[in-house]
N, C-alpha and C positions, 0 to 999 in steps of 0.2 A: 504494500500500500504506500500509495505518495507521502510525501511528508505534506502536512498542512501549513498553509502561511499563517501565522501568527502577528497580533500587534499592530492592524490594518489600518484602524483608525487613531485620529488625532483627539486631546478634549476639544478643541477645536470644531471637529466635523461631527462632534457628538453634540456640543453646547448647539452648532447650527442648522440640525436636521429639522426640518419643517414638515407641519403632519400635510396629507393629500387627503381626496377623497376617501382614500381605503386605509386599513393601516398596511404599513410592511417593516419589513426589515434592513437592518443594516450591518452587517457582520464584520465581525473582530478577526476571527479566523478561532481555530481549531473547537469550534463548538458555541464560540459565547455569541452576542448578538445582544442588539438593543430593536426592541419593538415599537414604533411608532402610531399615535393610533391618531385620528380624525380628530378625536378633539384635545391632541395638543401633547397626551401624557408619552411619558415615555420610561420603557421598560426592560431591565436587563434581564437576559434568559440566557440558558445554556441548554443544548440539545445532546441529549444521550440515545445512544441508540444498544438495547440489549435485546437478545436473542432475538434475535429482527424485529423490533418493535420500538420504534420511537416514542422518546418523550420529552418533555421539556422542563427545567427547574428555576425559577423566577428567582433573582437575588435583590429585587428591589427599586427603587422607580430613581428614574436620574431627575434632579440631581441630587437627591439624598443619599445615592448611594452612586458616587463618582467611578469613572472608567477605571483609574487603578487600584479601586475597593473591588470593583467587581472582576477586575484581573486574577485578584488575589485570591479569593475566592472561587475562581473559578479552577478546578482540579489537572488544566489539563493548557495551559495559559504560563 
């Protein structure tokens, strides 16, 4: 398996993501990800995947819980 790119984003492009119509994502790389939604919030997750079955574990809404809080946190980062 590839190696994953890690460390993607800036606080920068995290302080400046703007919500759209829908939400979506913006990823970090090896798993983590900030969720954007329509009105405004925004949310760090990390995506596991075990015996083929995805999931996801929420570490907390920026910017209470800053990119390299949720770096740190994150198992795999």
């Amino acid at each position: 398996m590839p190696p994953t790119a890690r460390n993607i984003l800036s606080e920068l492009a995290t302080k400046g993501a703007k919500p759209k119509d829908k939400s979506y994502k913006v990823r970090d790389g090896a798993g983590l990800f900030l969720v954007i939604e329509p009105n405004g919030k925004k949310w760090w997750k990390f995506r596991v995947i075990y015996a083929k079955k995805e999931t996801s574990f929420s570490f907390g809404e920026y910017p209470s819980v800053t990119l390299s809080q949720a770096r740190a946190e994150s198992p795999l980062c």
